[in-house]
C-alpha positions in Angstrom: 6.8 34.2 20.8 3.2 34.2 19.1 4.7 34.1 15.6 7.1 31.2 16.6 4.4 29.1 18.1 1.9 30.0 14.9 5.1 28.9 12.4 5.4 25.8 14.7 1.9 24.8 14.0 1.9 25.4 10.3 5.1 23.6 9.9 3.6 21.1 12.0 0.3 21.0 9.6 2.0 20.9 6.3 3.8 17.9 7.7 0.6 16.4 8.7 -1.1 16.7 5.6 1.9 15.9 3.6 1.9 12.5 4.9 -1.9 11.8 4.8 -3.4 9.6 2.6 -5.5 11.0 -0.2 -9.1 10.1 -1.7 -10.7 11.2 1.6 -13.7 12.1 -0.5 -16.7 10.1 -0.1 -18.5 11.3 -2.8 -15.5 10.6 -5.5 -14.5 7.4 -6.9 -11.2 6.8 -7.4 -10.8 6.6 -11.5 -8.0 6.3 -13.4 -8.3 10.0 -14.3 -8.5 10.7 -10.1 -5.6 8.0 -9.1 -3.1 9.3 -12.1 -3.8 12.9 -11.1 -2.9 12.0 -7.2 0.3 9.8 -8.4 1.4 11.7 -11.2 4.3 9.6 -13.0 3.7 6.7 -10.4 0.0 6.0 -12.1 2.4 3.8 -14.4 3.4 1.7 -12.0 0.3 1.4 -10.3 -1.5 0.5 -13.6 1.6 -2.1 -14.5 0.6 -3.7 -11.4 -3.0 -3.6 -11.7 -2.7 -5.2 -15.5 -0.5 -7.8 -14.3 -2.4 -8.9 -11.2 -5.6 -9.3 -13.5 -4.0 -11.1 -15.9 -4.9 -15.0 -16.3 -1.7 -16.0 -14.7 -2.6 -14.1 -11.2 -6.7 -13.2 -12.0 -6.9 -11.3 -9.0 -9.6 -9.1 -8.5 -9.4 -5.2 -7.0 -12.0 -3.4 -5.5 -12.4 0.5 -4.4 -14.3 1.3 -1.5 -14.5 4.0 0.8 -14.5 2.9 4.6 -16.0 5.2 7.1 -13.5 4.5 10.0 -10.5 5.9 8.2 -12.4 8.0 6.3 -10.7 7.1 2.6 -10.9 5.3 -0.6 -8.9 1.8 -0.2 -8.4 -0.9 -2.7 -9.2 -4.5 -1.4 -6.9 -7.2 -3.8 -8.4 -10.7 -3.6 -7.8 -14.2 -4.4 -11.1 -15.3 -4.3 -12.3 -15.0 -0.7 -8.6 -14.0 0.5 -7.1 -10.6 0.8 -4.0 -10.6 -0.9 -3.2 -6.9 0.0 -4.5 -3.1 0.4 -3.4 -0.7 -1.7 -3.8 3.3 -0.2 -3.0 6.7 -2.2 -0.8 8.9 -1.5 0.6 12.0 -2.5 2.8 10.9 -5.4 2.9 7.2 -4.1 0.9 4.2 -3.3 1.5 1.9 0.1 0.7 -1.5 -0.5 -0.1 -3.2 3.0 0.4 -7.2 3.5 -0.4 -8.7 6.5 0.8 -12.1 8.0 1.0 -13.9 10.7 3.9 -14.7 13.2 5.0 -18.2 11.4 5.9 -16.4 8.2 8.1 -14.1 9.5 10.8 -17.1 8.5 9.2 -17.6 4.9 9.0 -13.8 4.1 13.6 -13.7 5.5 14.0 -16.5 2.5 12.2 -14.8 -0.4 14.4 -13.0 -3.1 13.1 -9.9 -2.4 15.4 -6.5 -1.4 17.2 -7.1 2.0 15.5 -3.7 3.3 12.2 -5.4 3.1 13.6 -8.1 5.0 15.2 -6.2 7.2 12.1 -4.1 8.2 9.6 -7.1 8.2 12.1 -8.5 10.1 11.8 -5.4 13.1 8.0 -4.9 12.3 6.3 -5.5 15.7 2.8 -7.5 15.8 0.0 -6.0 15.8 -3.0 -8.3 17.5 -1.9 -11.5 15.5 -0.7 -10.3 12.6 2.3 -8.6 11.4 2.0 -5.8 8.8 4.7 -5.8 5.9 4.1 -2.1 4.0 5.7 -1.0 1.1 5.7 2.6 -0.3 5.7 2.2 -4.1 7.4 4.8 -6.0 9.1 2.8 -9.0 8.5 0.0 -11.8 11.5 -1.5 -10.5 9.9 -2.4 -7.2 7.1 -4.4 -8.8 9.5 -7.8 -8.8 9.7 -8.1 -5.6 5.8 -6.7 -5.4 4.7 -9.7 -7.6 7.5 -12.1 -5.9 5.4 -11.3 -2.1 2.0 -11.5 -3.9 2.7 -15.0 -5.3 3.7 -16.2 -1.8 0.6 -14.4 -0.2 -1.6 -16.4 -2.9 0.3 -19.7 -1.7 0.1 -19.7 2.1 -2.3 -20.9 3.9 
């Protein structure tokens, strides 16, 4: 019964950690030599993003910082004064978090984007006023309908 409940919690920890966010260290920035040793292969796909969204066509700007409350490195994208999007590491991964509000919900169903995005924006529940809309980024191919979300964040008011 002891070894069962220790195997439980282990199985239970690796889980845990498996699905924690990386750059929990204060004390290290996250460089490109950092980020493309947490993503591996998916560095290029965060670095295609990162060139296209600074590019005079978008010139958004993206900012590291480690916040104390979750204890990690997060990346702030801006237009100006307004957050586009977060961007979090993760083990082989990055999540990109968009948040909007309740009368977008609509607008977000009737972009050309993949139906699952839809279809989970569509069940996301609010959270105070706004609604989250996360995407775990894996491949280059999900950057269209990245860029296609970013472009209506940019636009709304």
């Amino acid at each position: 019964m002891f070894l069962l409940t220790i195997k439980l919690f282990i199985d239970f920890y690796i889980l845990i950690t498996m699905s924690m966010s990386l750059l929990k260290e204060k004390d290290v920035y996250p460089s490109p030599d950092v980020l493309e040793k947490a993503l591996g292969d998916v560095y290029l796909v965060y670095s295609s993003f990162m060139q296209t969204i600074q590019t005079s066509s978008y010139h958004l700007s993206a900012e590291w910082r480690y916040y104390n409350d979750g204890k990690a490195w997060l990346c702030k994208v801006t237009n100006k004064k307004k957050t586009i999007c977060w961007i979090s590491i993760w083990d082989k991964f990055f999540k990109m978090s968009f948040y909007f509000t309740e009368k977008h919900r609509k607008d977000i169903d009737s972009l050309p984007i993949n139906n699952e995005i839809k279809e989970n924006f569509r069940n996301t529940k609010v959270i105070g006023k706004l609604l989250p809309l996360i995407l775990k980024v894996k491949e280059e191919k999900q950057l269209k309908d990245i860029l296609t979300i970013v472009d209506f964040k940019i636009k709304i008011k």
